[in-house]
C-alpha positions as CSV (number, residue, x, y, z in Angstrom):
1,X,26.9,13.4,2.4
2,X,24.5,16.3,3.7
3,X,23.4,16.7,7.5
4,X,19.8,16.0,5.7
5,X,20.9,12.8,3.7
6,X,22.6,11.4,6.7
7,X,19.4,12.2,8.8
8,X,17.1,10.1,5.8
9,X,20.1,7.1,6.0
10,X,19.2,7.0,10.0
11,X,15.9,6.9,9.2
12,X,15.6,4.7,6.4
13,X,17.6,2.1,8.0
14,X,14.7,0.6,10.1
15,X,12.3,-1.6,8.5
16,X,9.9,-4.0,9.5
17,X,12.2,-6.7,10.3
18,X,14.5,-4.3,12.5
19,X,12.1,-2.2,14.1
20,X,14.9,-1.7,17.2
21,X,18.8,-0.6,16.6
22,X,21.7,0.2,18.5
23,X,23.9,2.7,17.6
24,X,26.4,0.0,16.1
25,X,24.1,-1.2,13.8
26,X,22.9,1.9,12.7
27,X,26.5,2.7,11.7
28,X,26.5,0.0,9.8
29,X,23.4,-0.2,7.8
30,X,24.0,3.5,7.1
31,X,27.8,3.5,6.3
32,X,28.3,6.1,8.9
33,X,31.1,6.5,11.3
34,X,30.1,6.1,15.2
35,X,30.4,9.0,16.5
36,X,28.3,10.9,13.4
37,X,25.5,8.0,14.4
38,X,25.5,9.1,17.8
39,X,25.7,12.7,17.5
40,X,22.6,12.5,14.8
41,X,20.7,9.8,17.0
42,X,20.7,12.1,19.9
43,X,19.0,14.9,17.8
44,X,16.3,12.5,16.5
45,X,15.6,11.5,19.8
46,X,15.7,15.3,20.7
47,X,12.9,16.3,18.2
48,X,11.2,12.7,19.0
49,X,11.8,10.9,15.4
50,X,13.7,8.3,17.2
51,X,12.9,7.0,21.0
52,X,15.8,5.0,23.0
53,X,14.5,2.7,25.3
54,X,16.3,1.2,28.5
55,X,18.1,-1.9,26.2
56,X,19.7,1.6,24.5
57,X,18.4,0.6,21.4
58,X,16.4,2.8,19.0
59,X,13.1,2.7,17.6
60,X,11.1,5.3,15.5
61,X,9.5,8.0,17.4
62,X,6.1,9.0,17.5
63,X,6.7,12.4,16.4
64,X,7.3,10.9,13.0
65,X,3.8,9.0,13.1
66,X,2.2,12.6,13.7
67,X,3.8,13.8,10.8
68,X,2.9,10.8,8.7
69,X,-0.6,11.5,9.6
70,X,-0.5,14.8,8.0
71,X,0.1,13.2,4.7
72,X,-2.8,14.0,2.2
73,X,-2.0,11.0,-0.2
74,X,-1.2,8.5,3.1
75,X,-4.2,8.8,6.0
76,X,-6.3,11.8,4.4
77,X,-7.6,8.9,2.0
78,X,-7.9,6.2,4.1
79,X,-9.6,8.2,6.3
80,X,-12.1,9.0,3.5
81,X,-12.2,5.5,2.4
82,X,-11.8,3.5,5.9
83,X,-15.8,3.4,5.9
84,X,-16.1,1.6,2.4
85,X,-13.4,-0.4,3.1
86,X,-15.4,-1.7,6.2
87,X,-18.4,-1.8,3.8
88,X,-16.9,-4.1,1.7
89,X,-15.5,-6.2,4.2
90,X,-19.1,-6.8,5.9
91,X,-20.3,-7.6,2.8
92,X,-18.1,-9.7,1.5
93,X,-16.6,-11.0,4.0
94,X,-13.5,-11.9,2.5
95,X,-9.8,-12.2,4.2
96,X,-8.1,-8.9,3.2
97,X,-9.2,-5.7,2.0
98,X,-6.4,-3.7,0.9
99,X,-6.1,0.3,0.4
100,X,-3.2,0.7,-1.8
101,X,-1.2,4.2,-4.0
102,X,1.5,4.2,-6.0
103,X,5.0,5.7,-5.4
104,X,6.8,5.8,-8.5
105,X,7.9,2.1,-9.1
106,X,6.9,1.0,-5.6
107,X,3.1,-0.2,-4.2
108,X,2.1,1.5,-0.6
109,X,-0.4,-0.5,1.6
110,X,-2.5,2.8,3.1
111,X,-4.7,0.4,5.2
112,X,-5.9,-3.0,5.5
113,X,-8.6,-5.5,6.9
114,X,-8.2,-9.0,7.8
115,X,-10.3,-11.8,8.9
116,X,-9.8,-13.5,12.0
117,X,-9.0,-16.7,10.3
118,X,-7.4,-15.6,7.6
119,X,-3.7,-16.3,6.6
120,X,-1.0,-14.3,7.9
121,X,-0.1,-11.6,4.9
122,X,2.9,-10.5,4.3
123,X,1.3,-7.4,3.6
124,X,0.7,-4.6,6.4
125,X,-0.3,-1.1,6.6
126,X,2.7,1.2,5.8
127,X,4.2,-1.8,4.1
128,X,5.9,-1.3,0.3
129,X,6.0,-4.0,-2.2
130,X,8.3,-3.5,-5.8
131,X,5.7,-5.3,-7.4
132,X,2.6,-4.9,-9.3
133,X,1.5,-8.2,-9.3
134,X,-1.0,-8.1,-7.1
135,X,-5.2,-7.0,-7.1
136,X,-4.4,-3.0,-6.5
137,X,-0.8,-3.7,-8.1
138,X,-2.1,-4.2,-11.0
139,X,-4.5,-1.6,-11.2
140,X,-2.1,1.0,-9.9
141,X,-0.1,0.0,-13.4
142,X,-2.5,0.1,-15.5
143,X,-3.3,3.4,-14.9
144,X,0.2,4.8,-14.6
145,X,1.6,7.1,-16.9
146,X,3.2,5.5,-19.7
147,X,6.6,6.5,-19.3
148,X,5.7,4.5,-15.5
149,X,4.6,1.1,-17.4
150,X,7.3,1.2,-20.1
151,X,10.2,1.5,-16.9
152,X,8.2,-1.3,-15.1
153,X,8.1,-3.4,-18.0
154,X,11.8,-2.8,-19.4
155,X,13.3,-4.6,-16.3
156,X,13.3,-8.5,-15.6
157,X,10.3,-9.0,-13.4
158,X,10.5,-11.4,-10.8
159,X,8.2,-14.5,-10.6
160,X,6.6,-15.0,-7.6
161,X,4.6,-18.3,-8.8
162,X,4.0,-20.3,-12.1
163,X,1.2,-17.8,-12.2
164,X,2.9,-14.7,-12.1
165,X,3.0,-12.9,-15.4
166,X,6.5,-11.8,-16.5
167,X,6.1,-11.8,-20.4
168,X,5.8,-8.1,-21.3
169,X,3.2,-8.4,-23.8
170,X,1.2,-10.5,-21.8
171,X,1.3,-8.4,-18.9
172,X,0.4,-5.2,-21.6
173,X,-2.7,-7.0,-22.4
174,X,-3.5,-7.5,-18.7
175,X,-3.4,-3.8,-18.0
176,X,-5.4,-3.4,-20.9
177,X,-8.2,-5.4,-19.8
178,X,-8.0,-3.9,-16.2
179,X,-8.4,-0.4,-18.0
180,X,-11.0,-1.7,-20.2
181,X,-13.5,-3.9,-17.3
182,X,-12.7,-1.0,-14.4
183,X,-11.1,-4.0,-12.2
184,X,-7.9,-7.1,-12.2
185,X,-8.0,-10.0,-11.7
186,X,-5.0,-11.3,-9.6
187,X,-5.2,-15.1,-10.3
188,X,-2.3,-16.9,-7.9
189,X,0.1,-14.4,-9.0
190,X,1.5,-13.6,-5.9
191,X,1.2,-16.7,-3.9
192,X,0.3,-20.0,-5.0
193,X,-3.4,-19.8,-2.5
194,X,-4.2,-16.2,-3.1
195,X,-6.6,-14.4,-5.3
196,X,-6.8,-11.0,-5.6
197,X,-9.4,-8.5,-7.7
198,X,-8.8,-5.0,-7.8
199,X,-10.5,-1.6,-8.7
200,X,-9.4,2.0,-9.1
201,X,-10.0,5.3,-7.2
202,X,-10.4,8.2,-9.1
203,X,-8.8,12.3,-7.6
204,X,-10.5,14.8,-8.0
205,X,-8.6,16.1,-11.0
206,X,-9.9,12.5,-12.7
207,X,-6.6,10.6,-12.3
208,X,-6.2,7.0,-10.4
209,X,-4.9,8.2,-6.9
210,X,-5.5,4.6,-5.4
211,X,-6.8,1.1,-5.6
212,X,-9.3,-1.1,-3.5
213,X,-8.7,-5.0,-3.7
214,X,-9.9,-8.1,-2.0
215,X,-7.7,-11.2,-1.2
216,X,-9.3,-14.9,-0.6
217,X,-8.1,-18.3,-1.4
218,X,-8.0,-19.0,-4.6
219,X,-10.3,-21.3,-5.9
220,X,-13.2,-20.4,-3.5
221,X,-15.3,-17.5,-4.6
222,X,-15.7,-16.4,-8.3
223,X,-14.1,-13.3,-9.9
224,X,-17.3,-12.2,-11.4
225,X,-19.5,-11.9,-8.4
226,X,-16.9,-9.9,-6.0
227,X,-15.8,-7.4,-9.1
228,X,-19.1,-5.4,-8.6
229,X,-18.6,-4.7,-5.2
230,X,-15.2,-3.9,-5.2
231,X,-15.9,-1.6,-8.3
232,X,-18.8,-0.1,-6.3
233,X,-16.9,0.4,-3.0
234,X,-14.0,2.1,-5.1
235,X,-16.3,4.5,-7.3
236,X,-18.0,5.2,-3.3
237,X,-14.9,6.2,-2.3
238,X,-14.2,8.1,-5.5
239,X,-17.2,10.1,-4.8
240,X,-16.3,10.9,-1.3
241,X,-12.9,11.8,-2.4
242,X,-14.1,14.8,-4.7
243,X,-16.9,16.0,-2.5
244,X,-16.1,19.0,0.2
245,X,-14.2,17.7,3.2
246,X,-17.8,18.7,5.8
247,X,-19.6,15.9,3.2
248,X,-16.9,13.8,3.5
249,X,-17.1,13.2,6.9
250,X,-21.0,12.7,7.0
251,X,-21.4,9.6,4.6
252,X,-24.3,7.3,4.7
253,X,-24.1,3.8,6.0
254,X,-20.9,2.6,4.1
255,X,-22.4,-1.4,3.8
256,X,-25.2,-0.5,2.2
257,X,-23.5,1.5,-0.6
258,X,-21.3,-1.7,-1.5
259,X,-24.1,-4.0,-1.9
């Protein structure tokens, strides 16, 4: 194993259920001896990726959030899209707005806005989900490259609920439809109370760099009269996305485009 892969293991071996970890368990969840853990650690900390607090446990640094920051895919468009995504949420006032990219198999949350009284998520900024059944999940599939769709679809999928869609041709004529009516429509499929709809967000060179969804309980607002906003607040951000970065950053009032 390279200096560099054993500096990604370190890294990769915090999540959001372990956000602190001595030295011991770092060896562990890595596979690495001791003193390679510590010798590593203490450069991390060094550079500021990791921070060791007083309990002499480790926690990611700041320095690695700075970094993050830097990442066009990962703040550049939510920082474009943060507006609409507000815009949305005042007008429809529903319990999560979700900004949401693809890596490879994987869905990435970019950003997201909750009610005050809405359920907890298991969602979260940052957070990664090996699913596509959800609002942006689905859209993020559908407009995948092929070769993308036919890997996702060649493995078992997992079901989540009695709604979630497993059956390959089923799920083909889903992503069809989302392609077709520019949003999905996330009936129950994740959990048992949730509804999700879903639109996409177009790059500049034309192809689906991201998806905009809404979550609310299902059963308590129709599919049909959120889809236009979300499509709207999506083709917004679309717009924003391929003008010059000085236009960007002097958009109109973002609620009134969404209406």
């Amino acid at each position: 194993m390279s200096v560099t892969d054993k500096i990604l293991a370190l890294l990769g071996a915090f999540s959001q259920e372990e956000r602190a970890l001595t030295l011991t368990e770092l060896s562990q969840r890595t596979g690495l001896s001791l003193p390679t853990v510590h010798r590593r650690a203490a450069e991390l900390v060094a550079w500021g990726a990791l921070e060791r607090g007083r309990d002499r446990r480790y926690t990611v640094g700041l320095r690695l959030w700075e970094v993050a920051a830097l990442a066009p895919r990962g703040h550049g468009i939510r920082d474009v899209a943060l507006p609409f995504l507000q815009g949305l949420y005042d007008v429809t006032k529903q319990q999560h707005i979700h900004l949401s990219v693809r890596d490879h198999m994987d869905v990435v949350i970019l950003e997201r806005l909750s009610a005050p009284n809405a359920p907890q998520a298991v969602s979260r900024a940052g957070g990664r989900f090996g699913t596509f059944a959800t609002g942006a999940g689905l859209v993020l599939l559908a407009h995948a490259p092929s070769e993308v769709r036919e890997e996702y679809l060649s493995k078992p999928l997992v079901p989540y609920t009695e709604e979630t869609v497993t059956d390959p041709g089923r799920l083909r004529s889903m992503l069809a439809a989302v392609r077709r009516n520019g949003y999905s429509n996330s009936d129950r499929m994740m959990a048992t109370d949730v509804h999700c709809v879903g639109a996409p967000i177009y790059g500049p060179d034309g192809t689906v760099e991201a998806a905009v969804s809404i979550c609310f309980r299902a059963g308590t607002q129709s599919v049909h009269a959120l889809a236009p906003s979300v499509r709207t607040a999506a083709r917004r951000i679309t717009q924003a996305l391929r003008a010059e970065p000085e236009k960007a950053t002097t958009r109109p009032d973002a609620k009134r485009l969404v209406q």
